[in-house]
N, C-alpha and C positions, 0 to 999 in steps of 0.2 A: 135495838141494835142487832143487824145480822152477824149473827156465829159464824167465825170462819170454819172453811170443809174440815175433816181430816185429811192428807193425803193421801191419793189414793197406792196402794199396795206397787212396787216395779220392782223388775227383773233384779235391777243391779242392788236391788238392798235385801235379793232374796239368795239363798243360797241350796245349793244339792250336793248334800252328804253322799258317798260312795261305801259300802263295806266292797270290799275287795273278790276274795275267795268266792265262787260261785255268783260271781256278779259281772266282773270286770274278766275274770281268768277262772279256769278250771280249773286249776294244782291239787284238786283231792288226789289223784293218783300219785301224785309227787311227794305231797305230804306222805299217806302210806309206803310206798315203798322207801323213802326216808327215815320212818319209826321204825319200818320191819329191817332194814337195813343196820340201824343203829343198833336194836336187840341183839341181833345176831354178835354185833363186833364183840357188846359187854356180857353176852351170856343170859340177858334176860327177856322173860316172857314177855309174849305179845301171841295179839289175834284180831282179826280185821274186826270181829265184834264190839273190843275193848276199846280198838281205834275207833269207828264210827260214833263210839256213842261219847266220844271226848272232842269229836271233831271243832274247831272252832271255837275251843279254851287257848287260854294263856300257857305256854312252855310248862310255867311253874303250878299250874295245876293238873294237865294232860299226866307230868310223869309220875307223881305219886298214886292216880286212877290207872297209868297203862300200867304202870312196872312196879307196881307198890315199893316202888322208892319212896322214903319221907324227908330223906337228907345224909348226910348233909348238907345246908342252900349249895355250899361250893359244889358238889356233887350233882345236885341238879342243875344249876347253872351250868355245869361240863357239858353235862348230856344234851343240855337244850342248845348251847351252840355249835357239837357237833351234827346233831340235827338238823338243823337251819343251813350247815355249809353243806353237808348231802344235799339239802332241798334245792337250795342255788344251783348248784352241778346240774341237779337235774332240768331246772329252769332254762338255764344257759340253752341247751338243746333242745328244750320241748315247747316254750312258751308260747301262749295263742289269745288273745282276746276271744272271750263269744260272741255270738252273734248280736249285734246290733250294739255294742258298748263302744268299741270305738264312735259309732255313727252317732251315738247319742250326746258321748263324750264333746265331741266337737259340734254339736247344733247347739246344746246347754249354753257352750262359750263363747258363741258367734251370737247369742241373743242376749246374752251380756249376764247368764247365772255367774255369781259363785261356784266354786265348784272347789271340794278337797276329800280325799281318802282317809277310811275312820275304818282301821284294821285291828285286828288281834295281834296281826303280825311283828315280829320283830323289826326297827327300823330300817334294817340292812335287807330284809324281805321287799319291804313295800318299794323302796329306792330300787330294786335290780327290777320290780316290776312297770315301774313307771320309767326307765330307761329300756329294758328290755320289748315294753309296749310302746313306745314313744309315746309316752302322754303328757310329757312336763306340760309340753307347748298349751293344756286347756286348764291347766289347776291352779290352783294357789296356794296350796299345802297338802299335806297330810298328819294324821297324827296315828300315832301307834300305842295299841293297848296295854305295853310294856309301860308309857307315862301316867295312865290313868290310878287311881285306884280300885275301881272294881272295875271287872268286866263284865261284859253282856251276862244276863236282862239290865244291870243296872242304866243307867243312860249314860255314865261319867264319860265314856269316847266320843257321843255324840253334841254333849254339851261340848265338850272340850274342842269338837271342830267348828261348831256353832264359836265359840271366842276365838280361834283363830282365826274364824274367817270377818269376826265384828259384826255377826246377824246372828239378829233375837231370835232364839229356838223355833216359837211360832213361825218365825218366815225361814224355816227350812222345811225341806223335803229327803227324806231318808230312802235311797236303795237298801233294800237288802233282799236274802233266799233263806235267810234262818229265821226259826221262833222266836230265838232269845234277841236278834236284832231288832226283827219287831218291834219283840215289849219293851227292848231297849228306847227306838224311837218314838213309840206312843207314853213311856214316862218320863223322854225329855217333854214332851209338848209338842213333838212336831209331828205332818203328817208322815204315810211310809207307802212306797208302793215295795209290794214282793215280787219277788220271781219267781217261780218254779223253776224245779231241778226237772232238766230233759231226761222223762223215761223213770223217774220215781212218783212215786204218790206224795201228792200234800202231807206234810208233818202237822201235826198239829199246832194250832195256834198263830201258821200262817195266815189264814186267810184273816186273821186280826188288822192287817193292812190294810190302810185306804182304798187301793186299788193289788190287783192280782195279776200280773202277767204271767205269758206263757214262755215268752223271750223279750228281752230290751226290742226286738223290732216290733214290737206290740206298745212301744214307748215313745212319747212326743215333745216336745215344747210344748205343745198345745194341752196335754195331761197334765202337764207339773204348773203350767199357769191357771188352771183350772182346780188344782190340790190347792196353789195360794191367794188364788181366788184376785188375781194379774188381768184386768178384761184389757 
């Protein structure tokens, strides 16, 4: 008796995870002068050093490494939402997509991906981004690192948008420009293509990524169907 096929692998039961920050939008500068901002109101230290190397942590971990704060939580919760309302301000005014994310944004959706936003960000971050960029129109959600429980390297943001969007980890494809999103993506199970940062050196453990771009215009439908193996 002939075995029926498997079905073969499609678009609309595949999905493409987004990290945000340096993917979608630039706001490291915004971020920093937000921290350096904030120091200043409460009297505590900071240095662009401290910043960088906490960059693209959770609120609740950034401020005990930037400001050796430990607490009170209410205390840090203070600091990390006047933080976030500096950052907005400055959003409001400066906001930009990079190059190729809108463009890729909208081919993803018009070929019928999934598509949802898997930030660190707070949820009132990622929403003034996807209204300030106008992106509702290609997505289907988002989810934000403040629900998960652990954040990058673990995978829990990237599972977590894998269930909202109702596709098995394997049939995703993760953007990201960080390390820890990376190893994030490769110990959900899914594949990952990277970005480079314009004008810095590869960090390490980028190039752990299925594929490496230079810019999303280095990015295609025809790449991400070939990551889920879509002929």
């Amino acid at each position: 008796m002939e075995q029926p096929q498997p079905t073969a692998p499609t678009r609309t039961h595949s999905a493409v995870l987004w990290d945000v920050d340096g993917v979608i939008i630039d706001s490291a500068e915004q971020h920093r002068r937000a921290w350096e901002q904030l120091a200043r109101e409460n009297g505590l230290p900071y240095s662009d050093e401290a910043f960088w190397a906490t960059f693209g942590m959770r609120n609740t971990d950034v401020i005990p490494r930037l400001f050796g704060v430990e607490g009170p939580s209410e205390r840090i919760a203070a600091l990390g939402e006047r933080k976030e309302t500096i950052y907005r301000e400055l959003l409001e005014r400066e906001a930009t997509t990079l190059p190729g994310a809108r463009e890729l944004l909208a081919a993803l959706h018009t070929a019928g991906y999934r598509q949802a936003l898997c930030s660190s960000a707070p949820p009132a971050n990622i929403e003034a981004i996807i209204r300030l960029l106008g992106l509702a129109e290609f997505l289907d959600g988002y989810v934000s690192g403040e629900s998960v429980a652990h954040g990058k390297p673990a995978p829990d943001i990237f599972l977590a948008g894998a269930r909202l969007l109702g596709i098995a980890p394997e049939r995703c494809v993760v953007i990201e420009d960080a390390p820890a999103g990376v190893a994030a993506a490769r110990a959900g199970g899914m594949r990952c293509i990277g970005v480079r940062r314009a004008g810095q050196p590869d960090a390490p453990g980028l190039d752990a990524a299925d594929y490496l771009a230079n810019t999303l215009r280095d990015v295609d439908v025809a790449l991400v169907d070939r990551l889920l193996v879509i002929m």
